[in-house]
C-alpha positions as CSV (number, residue, x, y, z in Angstrom):
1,X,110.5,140.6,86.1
2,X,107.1,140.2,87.1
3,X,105.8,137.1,89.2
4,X,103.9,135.8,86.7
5,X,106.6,135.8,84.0
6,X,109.0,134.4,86.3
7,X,105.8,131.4,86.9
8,X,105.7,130.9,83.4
9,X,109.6,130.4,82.6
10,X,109.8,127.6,86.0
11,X,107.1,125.7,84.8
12,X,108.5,125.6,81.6
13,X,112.0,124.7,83.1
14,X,110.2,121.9,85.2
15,X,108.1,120.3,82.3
16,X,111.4,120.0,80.7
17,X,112.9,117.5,83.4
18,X,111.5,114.1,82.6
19,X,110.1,112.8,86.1
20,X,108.3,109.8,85.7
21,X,106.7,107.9,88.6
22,X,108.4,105.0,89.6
23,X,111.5,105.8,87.8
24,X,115.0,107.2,88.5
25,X,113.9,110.4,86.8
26,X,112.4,111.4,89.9
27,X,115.6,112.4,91.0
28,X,116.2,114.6,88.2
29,X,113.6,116.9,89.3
30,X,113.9,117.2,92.6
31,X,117.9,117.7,92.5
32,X,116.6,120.4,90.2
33,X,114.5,122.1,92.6
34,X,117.0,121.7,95.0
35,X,119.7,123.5,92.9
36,X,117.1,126.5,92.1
37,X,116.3,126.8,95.8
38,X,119.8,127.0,96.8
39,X,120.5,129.6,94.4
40,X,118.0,132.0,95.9
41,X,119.7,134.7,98.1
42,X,117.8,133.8,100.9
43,X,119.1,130.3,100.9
44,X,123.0,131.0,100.6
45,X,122.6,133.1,104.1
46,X,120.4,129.8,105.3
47,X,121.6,126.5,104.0
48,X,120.4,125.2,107.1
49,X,116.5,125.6,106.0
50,X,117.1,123.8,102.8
51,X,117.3,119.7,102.8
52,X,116.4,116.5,101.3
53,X,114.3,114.2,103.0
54,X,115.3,110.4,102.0
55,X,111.9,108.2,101.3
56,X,111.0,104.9,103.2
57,X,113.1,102.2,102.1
58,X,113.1,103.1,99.0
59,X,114.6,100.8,96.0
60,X,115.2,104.1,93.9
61,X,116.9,105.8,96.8
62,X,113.9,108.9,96.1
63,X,113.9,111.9,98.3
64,X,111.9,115.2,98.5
65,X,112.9,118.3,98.7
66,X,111.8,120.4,102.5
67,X,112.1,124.7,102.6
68,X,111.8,126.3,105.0
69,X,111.2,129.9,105.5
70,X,111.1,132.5,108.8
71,X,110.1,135.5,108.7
72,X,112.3,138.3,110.9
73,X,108.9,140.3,111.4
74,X,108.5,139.8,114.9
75,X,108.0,136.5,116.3
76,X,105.3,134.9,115.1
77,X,105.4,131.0,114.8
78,X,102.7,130.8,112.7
79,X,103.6,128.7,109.7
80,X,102.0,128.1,106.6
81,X,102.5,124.3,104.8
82,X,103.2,124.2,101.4
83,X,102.9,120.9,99.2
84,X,103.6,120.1,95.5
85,X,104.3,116.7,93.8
86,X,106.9,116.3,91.3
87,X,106.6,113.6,89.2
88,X,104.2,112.5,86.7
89,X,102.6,110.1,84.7
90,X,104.2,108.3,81.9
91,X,104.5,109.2,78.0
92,X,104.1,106.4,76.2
93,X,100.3,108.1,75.5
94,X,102.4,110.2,72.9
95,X,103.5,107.6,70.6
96,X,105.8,109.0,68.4
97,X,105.7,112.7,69.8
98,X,107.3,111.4,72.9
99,X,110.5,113.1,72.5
100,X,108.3,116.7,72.7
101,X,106.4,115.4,75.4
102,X,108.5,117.7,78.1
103,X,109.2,120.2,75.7
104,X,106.3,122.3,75.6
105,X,107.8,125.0,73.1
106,X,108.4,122.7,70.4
107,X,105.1,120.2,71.1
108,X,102.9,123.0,69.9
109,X,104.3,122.8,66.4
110,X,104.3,119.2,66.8
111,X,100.6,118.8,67.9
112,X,99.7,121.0,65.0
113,X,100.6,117.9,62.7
114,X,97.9,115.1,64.1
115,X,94.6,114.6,64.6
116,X,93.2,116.1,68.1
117,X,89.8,116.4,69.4
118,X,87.8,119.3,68.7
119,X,88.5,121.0,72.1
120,X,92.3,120.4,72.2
121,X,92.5,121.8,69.0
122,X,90.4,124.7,69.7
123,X,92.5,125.5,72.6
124,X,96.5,125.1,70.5
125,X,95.4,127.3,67.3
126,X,94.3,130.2,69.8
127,X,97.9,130.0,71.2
128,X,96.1,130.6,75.1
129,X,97.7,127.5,76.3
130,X,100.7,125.5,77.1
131,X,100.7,121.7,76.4
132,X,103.2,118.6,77.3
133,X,103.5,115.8,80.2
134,X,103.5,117.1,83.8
135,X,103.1,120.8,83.0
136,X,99.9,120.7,84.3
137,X,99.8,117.9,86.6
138,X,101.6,119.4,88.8
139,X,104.8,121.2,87.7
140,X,103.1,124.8,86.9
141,X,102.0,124.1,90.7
142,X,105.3,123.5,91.6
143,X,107.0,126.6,90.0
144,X,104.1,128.8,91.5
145,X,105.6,127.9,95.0
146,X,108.8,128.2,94.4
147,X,108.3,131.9,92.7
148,X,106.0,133.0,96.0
149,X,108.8,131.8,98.6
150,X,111.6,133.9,96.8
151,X,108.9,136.7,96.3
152,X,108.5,136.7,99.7
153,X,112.4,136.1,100.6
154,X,113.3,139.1,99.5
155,X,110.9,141.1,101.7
156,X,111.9,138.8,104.9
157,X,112.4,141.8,107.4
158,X,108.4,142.9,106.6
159,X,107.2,139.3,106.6
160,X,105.2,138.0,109.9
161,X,105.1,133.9,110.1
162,X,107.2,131.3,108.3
163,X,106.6,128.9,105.4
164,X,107.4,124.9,104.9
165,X,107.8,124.0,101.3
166,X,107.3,120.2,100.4
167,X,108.0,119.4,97.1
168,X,107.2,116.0,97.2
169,X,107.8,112.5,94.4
170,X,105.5,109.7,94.0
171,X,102.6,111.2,94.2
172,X,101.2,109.5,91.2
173,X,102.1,106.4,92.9
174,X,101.9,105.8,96.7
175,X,102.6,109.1,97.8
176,X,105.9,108.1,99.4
177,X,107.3,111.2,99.3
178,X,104.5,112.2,101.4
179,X,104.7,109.6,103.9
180,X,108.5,110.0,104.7
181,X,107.9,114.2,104.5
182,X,104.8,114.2,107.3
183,X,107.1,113.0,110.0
184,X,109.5,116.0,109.2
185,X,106.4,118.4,109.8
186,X,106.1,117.1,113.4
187,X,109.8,116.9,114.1
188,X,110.1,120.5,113.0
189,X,107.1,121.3,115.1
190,X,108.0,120.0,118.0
191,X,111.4,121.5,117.9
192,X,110.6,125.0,116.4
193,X,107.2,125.2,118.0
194,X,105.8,126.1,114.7
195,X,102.0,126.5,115.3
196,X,100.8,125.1,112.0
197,X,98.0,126.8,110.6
198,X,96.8,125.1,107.4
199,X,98.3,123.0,104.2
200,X,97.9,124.8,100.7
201,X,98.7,122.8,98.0
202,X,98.7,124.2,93.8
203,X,97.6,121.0,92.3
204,X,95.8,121.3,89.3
205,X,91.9,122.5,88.7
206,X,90.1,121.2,85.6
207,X,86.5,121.6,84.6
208,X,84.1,119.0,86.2
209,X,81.6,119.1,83.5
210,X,81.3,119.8,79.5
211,X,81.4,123.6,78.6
212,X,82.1,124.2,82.3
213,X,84.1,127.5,82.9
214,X,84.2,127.7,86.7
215,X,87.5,128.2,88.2
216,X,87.4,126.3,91.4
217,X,89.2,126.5,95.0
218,X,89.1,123.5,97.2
219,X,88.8,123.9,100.5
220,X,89.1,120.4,102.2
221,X,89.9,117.1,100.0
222,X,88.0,113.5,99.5
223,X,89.1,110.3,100.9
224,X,89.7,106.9,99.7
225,X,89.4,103.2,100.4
226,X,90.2,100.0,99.2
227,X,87.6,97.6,100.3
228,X,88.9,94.0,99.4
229,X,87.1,90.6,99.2
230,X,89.0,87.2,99.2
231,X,86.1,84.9,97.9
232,X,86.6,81.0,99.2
233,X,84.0,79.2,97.1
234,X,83.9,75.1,96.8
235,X,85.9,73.3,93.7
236,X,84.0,70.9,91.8
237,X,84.7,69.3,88.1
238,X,83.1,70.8,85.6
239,X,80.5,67.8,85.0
240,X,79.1,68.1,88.2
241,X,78.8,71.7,88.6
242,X,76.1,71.8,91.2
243,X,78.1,70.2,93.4
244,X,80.5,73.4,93.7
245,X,80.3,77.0,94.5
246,X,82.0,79.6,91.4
247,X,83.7,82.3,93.4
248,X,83.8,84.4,90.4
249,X,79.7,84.1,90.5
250,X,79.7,85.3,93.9
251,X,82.6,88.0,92.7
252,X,80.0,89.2,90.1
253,X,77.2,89.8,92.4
254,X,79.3,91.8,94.5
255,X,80.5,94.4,91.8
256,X,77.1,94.1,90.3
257,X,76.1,95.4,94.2
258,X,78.7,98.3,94.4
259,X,80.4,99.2,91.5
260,X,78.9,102.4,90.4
261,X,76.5,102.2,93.1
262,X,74.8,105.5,94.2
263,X,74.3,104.4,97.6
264,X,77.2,103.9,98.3
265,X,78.5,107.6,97.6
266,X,78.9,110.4,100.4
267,X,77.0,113.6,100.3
268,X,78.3,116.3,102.4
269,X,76.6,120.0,102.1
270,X,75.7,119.2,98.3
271,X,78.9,117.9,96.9
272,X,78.7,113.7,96.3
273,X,81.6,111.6,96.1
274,X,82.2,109.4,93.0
275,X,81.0,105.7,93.6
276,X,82.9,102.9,94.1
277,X,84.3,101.1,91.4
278,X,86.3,98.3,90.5
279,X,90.4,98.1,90.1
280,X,90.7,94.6,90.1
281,X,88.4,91.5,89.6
282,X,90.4,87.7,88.8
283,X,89.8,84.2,90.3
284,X,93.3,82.9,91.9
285,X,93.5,79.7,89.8
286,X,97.0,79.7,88.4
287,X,96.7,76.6,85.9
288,X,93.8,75.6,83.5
289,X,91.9,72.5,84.1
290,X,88.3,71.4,84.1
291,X,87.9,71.9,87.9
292,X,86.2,75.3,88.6
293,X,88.5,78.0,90.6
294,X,88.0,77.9,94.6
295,X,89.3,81.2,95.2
296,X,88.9,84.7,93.7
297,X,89.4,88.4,94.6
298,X,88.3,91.4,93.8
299,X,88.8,95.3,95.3
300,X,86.9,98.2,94.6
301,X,88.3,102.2,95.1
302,X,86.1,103.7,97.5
303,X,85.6,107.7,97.7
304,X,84.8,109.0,101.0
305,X,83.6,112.7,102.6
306,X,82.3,111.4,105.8
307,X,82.5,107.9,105.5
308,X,85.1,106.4,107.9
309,X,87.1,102.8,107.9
310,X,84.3,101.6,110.1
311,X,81.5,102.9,108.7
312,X,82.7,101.4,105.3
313,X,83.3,98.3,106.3
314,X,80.1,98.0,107.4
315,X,78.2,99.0,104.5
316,X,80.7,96.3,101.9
317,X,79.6,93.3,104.5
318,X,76.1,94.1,103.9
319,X,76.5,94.6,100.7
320,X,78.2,91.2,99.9
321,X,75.8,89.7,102.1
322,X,73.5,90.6,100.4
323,X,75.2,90.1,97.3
324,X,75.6,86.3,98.4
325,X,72.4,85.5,99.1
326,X,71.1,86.2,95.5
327,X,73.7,83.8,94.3
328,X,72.4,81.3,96.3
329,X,68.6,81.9,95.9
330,X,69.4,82.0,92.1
331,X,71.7,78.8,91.8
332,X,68.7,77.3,93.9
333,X,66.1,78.3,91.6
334,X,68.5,77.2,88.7
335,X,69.0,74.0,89.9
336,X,65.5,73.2,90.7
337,X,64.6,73.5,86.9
338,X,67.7,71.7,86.0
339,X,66.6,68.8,88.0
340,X,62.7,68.8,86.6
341,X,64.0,69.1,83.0
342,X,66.5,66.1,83.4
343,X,64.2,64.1,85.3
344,X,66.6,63.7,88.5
345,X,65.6,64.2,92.1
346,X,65.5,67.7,94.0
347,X,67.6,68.5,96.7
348,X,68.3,72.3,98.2
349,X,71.5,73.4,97.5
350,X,74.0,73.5,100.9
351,X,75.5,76.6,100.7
352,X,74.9,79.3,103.0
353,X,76.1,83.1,102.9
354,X,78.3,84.1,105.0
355,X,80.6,87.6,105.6
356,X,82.9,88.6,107.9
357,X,85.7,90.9,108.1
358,X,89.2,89.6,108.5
359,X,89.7,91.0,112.0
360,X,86.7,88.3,112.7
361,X,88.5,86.1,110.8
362,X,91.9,86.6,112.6
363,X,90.1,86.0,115.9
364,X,88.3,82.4,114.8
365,X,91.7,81.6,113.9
366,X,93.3,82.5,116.8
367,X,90.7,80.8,119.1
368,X,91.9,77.2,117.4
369,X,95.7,78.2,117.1
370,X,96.2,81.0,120.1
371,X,99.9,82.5,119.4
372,X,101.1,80.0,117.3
373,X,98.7,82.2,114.6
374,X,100.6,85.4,115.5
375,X,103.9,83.6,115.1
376,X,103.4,82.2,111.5
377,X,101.6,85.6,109.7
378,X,105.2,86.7,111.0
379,X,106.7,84.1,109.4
380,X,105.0,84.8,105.9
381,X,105.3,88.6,106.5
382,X,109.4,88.5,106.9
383,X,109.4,85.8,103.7
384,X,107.5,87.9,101.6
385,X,108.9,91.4,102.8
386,X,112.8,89.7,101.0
387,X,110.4,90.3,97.7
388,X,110.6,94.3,97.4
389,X,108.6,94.1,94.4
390,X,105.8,92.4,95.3
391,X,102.8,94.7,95.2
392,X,101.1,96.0,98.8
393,X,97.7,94.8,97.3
394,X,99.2,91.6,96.5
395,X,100.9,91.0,99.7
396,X,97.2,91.6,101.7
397,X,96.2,89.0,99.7
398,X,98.9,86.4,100.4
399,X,98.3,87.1,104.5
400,X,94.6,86.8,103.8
401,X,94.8,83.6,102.2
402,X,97.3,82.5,104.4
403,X,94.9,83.2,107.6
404,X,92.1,81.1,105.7
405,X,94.0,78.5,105.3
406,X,95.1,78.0,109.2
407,X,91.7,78.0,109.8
408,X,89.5,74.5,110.6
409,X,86.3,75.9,108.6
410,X,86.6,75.2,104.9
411,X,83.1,76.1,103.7
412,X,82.3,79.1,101.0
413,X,82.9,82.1,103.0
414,X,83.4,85.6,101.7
415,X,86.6,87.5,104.2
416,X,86.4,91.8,103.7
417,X,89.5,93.6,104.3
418,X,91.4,97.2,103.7
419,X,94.1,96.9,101.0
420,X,96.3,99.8,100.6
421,X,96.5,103.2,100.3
422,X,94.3,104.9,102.6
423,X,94.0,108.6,101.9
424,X,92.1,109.7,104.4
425,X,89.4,112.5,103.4
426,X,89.5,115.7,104.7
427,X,86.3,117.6,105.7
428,X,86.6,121.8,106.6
429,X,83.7,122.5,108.3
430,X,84.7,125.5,110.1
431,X,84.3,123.8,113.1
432,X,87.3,125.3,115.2
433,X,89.6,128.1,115.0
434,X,92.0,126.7,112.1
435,X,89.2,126.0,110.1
436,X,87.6,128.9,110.5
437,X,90.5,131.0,109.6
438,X,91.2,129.2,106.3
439,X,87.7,129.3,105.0
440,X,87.8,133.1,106.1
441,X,90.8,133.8,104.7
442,X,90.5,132.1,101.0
443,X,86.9,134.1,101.2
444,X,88.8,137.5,101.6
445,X,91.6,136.2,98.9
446,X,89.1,135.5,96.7
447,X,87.2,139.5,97.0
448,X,90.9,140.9,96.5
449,X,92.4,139.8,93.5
450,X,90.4,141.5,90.6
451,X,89.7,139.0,87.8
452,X,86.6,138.2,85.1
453,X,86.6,134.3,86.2
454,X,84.2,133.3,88.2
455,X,85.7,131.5,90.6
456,X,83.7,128.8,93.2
457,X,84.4,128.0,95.8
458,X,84.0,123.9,96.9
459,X,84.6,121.8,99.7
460,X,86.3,118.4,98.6
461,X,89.4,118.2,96.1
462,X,88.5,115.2,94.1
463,X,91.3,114.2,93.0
464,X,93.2,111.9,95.1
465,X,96.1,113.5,96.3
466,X,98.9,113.9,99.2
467,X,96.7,116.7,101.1
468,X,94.7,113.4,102.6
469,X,98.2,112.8,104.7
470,X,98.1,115.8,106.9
471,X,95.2,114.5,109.2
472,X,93.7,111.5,109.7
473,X,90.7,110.4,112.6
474,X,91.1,110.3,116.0
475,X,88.1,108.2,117.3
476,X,90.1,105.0,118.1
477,X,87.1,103.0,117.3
478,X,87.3,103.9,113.9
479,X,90.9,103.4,113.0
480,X,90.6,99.9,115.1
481,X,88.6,99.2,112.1
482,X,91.3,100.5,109.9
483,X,94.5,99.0,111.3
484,X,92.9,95.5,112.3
485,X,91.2,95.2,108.8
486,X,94.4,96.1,106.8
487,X,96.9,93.4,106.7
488,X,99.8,95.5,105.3
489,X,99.8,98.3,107.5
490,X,102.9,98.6,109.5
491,X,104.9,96.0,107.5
492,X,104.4,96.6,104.0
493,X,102.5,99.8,103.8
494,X,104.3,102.4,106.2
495,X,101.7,105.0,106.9
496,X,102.4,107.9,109.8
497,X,99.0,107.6,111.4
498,X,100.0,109.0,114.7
499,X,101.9,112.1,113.3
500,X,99.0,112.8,110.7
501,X,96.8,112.7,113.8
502,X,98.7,115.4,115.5
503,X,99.4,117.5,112.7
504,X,95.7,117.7,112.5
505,X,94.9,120.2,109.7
506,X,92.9,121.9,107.6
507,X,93.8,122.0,103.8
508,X,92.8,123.8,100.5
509,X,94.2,123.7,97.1
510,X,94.8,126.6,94.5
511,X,95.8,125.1,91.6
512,X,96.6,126.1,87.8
513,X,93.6,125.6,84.9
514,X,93.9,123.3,82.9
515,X,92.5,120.4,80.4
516,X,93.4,116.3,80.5
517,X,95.8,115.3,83.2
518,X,96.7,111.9,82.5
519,X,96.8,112.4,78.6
520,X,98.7,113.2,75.6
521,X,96.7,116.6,75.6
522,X,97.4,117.6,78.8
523,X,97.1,121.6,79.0
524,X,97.1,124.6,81.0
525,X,95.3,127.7,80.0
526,X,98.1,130.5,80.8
527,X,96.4,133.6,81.8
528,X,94.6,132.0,85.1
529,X,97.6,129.2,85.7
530,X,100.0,132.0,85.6
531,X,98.6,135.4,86.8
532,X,95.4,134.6,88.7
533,X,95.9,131.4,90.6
534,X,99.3,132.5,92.0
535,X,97.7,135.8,93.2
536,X,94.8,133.8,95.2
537,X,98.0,131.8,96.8
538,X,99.4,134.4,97.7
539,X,97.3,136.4,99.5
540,X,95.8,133.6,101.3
541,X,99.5,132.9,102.6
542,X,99.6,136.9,103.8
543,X,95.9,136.4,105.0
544,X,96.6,133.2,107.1
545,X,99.4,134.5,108.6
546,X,97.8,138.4,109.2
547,X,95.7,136.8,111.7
């Protein structure tokens, strides 16, 4: 049977395995994977290269699936990483279709019977593509992988190099199959003495503008950030409202300031990161009464493609600065008129901006306290670790507010931090061998398979994805920024930053065409997903490793 054939029937047998994020289905697929792995010839002689790899303390008891594969062609220990996430999205999106939402056979018929937009009807009635949850995002991905490595078994004597196949959960959430599978890399490193030479990865490619029929290659992958402001204004009743300061004024000004903001994007050799915008926005008053809120928060997501930890942080306390000082100058100006119209006497408002980060924050504190600060953020950390579900945005929060508190200084102040995740963005420049190599050989890939599609080549995958988890900066200045400004790192959020360090690489992805990830017409047009992206994976495994 042809490769592509063999593409088509695995995805088909993945999108039928229900693996939602954050659910026990998870397990379904990866056992699955698992089982198909192990039933490859190349597997029975070498159980030994075939394992789970049990996540972080996880609730769900979640594990990935790790592959390895040597080649008896000499000795090479070049080795080739291979990434694909198995779970998706929910399917509540497909109301009452969801029992065809894994079952992409049987959803065309079903799709036939409601009302679709013009383009995903266009696309069923020419009977070019495959629709239902996850067979796009990423499980056609995952089946391409799987297909190449037993290609390629079969052949082992003629193949030169090896292969590490992470099939990976959680990548719709916080990537914690990722995070528990990166340490693995660097174990098996060290003790094989692999010389890693890049990360491919078959997530999915979609077009990035109307009526756009590029197909695309990435070759590198954008960042991310989660800039986060605690906002400590001053309570006042309601009928004496000049006498307070509304955080969620001061919250406003600040996402009028970034959200959206072209400034605030990164260009790198023509491409431009999306702008910042907002994922969360509330003032932290739990009851209603007439006394305005003293506290609010907000956090934005932040793209990056050059911008690092220290570099943003900079620009989001100039920005809220800034940001600050309009509040004032207009409450000022406000209040002026208020006092002329009601015939009361004039006096400039007290407040004054101010912004600082909560590494300055932490040290104020710690000048009035000394250890005795160190010793209670333990405190809270261990109390609120004993609640598993409490959310690692939420539980920044409660040790920024808990720092604040300690602290002598009570007026309006605006405190910046880092809440989690941090994918860190990954920029191929060709700057050294490794990069070099990749870009060269995806270039040659791309002049050998014969196809009609144009295909582009670009340098940032912009879809957040588990690819950001194979490097990360070395510039200790910069990741000061990062680990003194992110209150859950290390406790809550467990993030490898000294393996991703070492691992060090460069990373593209191949992925499968397709239309609406994240929706109830999710797609993949078949000819490309299943004959022409494999192909382009392919040889730039053989390319990579021909060296």
């Amino acid at each position: 049977m042809e490769l592509s054939k063999k593409i088509e029937e695995l995805t088909i047998e993945l999108t039928n395995i229900k693996s939602i994020v954050g659910t026990k289905t998870e397990l379904d697929i990866v056992e699955k994977i698992y089982q198909k792995l192990s039933e490859m010839d190349y597997y029975k002689k070498h159980p030994e290269f075939l394992k789970y790899v049990d996540f972080i303390d996880d609730k769900l008891g979640r594990k990935s699936v790790l592959a390895t594969l040597k080649g008896k062609k000499g000795n090479s220990k070049k080795t080739i990483v291979l990434i694909g996430h198995t779970d998706t999205v929910g399917i509540s999106d497909y109301g009452n279709l969801k029992e065809y939402a894994t079952k992409p056979l049987e959803l065309v018929d079903q799709l036939k019977k409601v009302t679709l937009p013009e383009d995903a009807k266009k696309d069923l009635e020419s009977g070019e593509w495959l629709f239902g949850r996850g067979i796009f995002d990423m499980k056609c991905g995952v089946a391409t992988l799987m297909c190449i490595i037993e290609d390629i078994s079969k052949n082992i004597e003629d193949f030169e190099g090896n292969l590490v196949f992470a099939a990976v959960a959680d990548e719709e959430g916080n990537s914690g199959g990722m995070l528990s599978v990166v340490p693995q890399f660097v174990k098996m490193q060290e003790k094989e003495g692999y010389e890693y030479l890049a990360v491919i990865d078959t997530d999915y490619m979609a077009p990035r503008y109307a009526d756009d029929n590029n197909r695309y290659i990435y070759i590198g992958t954008v960042g991310k950030l989660m800039p986060s402001f605690y906002i400590v204004g001053k309570e006042t009743h309601v009928g004496e409202a000049y006498k307070g300061l509304d955080p969620n004024q001061i919250a406003g000004a600040i996402t009028e300031k970034i959200n959206l903001n072209f400034d605030f994007c990164d260009i790198a050799e023509g491409e431009v990161s999306l702008p910042p915008i907002t994922l969360r926005q509330q003032d932290l008053k739990q009851e209603y009464s007439v006394q305005i809120a003293k506290t609010a928060t907000l956090y934005f997501n932040y793209s990056t493609h050059k911008s690092t930890p220290d570099e943003v942080m900079e620009k989001m306390k100039n920005a809220a600065h800034e940001a600050f000082e309009n509040v004032v100058e207009n409450l000022n100006k406000q209040y002026e008129v208020f006092c002329k119209q009601s015939g009361f006497p004039h006096k400039k408002l007290p407040w004054q901006p101010r912004v600082m980060s909560y590494q300055e924050l932490y040290n104020r504190v710690k000048e009035e306290m000394g250890d005795n600060l160190d010793s209670k953020v333990k405190e809270l950390t261990d109390e609120l670790m004993k609640d598993g579900g409490l959310d690692e945005r939420d539980f920044s929060l409660r040790i920024v507010e808990e720092v604040h508190k300690l602290w002598s200084d009570k007026d309006p102040i605006v405190i910046i931090y880092f809440s989690p995740p941090y994918y860190p963005h990954i920029y191929v420049k060709g700057n050294d061998y490794k990069e070099k190599l990749l870009l060269k050989s995806v270039e040659k890939s791309v002049k050998e398979v014969n196809t009609d599609y144009n295909i582009v080549n670009k340098k940032f995958y912009p879809y957040i994805s588990d690819l950001s988890f194979v490097s990360a900066p070395k510039d200790e200045n910069v990741m000061k920024a990062l680990k003194n400004n992110m209150p859950a790192l290390s406790s809550k959020y467990n993030l490898p930053l000294g393996d991703m360090q070492k691992l060090s690489l460069p990373v593209v992805n191949i992925g499968p065409f397709g239309k609406d990830a994240h929706k109830f017409t999710e797609r993949l047009e078949k000819k490309y997903s299943f004959d022409i992206a494999p192909k382009l994976v392919y040889k730039t495994i053989l390319n990579l490793l021909s060296e």
